[in-house]
N, C-alpha and C positions, 0 to 999 in steps of 0.2 A: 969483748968483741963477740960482735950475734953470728952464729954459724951460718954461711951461707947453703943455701938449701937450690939445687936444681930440679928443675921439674922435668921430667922426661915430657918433649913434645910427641905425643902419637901421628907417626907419620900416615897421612892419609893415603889408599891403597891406590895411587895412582895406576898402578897393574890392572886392578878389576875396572876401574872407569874406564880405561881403553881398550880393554877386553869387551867391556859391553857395548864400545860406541864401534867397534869393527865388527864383534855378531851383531849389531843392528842394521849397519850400514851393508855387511854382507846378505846378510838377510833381504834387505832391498832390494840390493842386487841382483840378486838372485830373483827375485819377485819379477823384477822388471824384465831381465832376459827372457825370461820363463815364457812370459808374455808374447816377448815380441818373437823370439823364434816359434811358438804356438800357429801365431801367425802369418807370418814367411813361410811358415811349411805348409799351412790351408793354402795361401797363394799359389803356392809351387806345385801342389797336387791339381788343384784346378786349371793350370798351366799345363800340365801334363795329361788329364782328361780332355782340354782341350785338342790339344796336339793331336793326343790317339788318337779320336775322332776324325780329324782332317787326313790322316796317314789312312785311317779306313776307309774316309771317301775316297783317298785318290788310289785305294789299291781296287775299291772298286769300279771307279772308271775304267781303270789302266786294265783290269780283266774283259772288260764290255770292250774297251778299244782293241786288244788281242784279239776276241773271237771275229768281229769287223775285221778287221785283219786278213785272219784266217782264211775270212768267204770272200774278201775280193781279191785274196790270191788265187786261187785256184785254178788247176788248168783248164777245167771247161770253160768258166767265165772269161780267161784272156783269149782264146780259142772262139770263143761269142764272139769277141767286140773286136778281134783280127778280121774273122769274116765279115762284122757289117762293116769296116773298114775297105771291105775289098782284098783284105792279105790272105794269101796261100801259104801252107807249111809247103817247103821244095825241099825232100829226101836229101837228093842229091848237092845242096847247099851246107847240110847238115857235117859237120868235120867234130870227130870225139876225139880227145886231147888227151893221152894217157899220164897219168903221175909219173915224175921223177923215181918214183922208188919200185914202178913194175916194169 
């Protein structure tokens, strides 16, 4: 009777092939994000200098509007346009209204 002889199969490292096929694929991954948040964030900056920009025009209006403001409040100028109106300031119409707390 012939001895039977087993061969030992060498098991293939199925561990390092999915080791290398998920650092690859991570890799990619990685690549790929890399990219597109790169990009989202250049958009976002440029969204945001635009912005500033329009917040600095309109605080420079809103100053130029304030001073405008300013000069057609004033009491000579209502005082002008009373008299070419024909109106009188009358003293005696005048009533001062003291605060509750004096």
């Amino acid at each position: 009777m012939a001895k039977i002889v087993r061969t030992k199969r060498r098991k293939k490292f199925k561990l390092m092939t999915f080791a290398f096929t998920f650092f690859v694929f991570s890799g990619l991954c990685f690549l790929a994000s890399s990219l597109f948040l790169r990009t989202y964030n250049n958009s976002l900056s440029s969204r945001k200098q635009a912005i500033e920009a329009q917040i600095a025009a309109v605080e420079v209006e809103n100053n130029a509007v304030k001073v405008e403001i300013q000069q057609l409040i004033t009491k000579d100028r209502v005082d002008n346009i009373a008299d070419e109106n024909g109106l009188r300031l009358d003293q005696n119409s005048i009533v001062a209204i003291a605060s509750a707390g004096e």
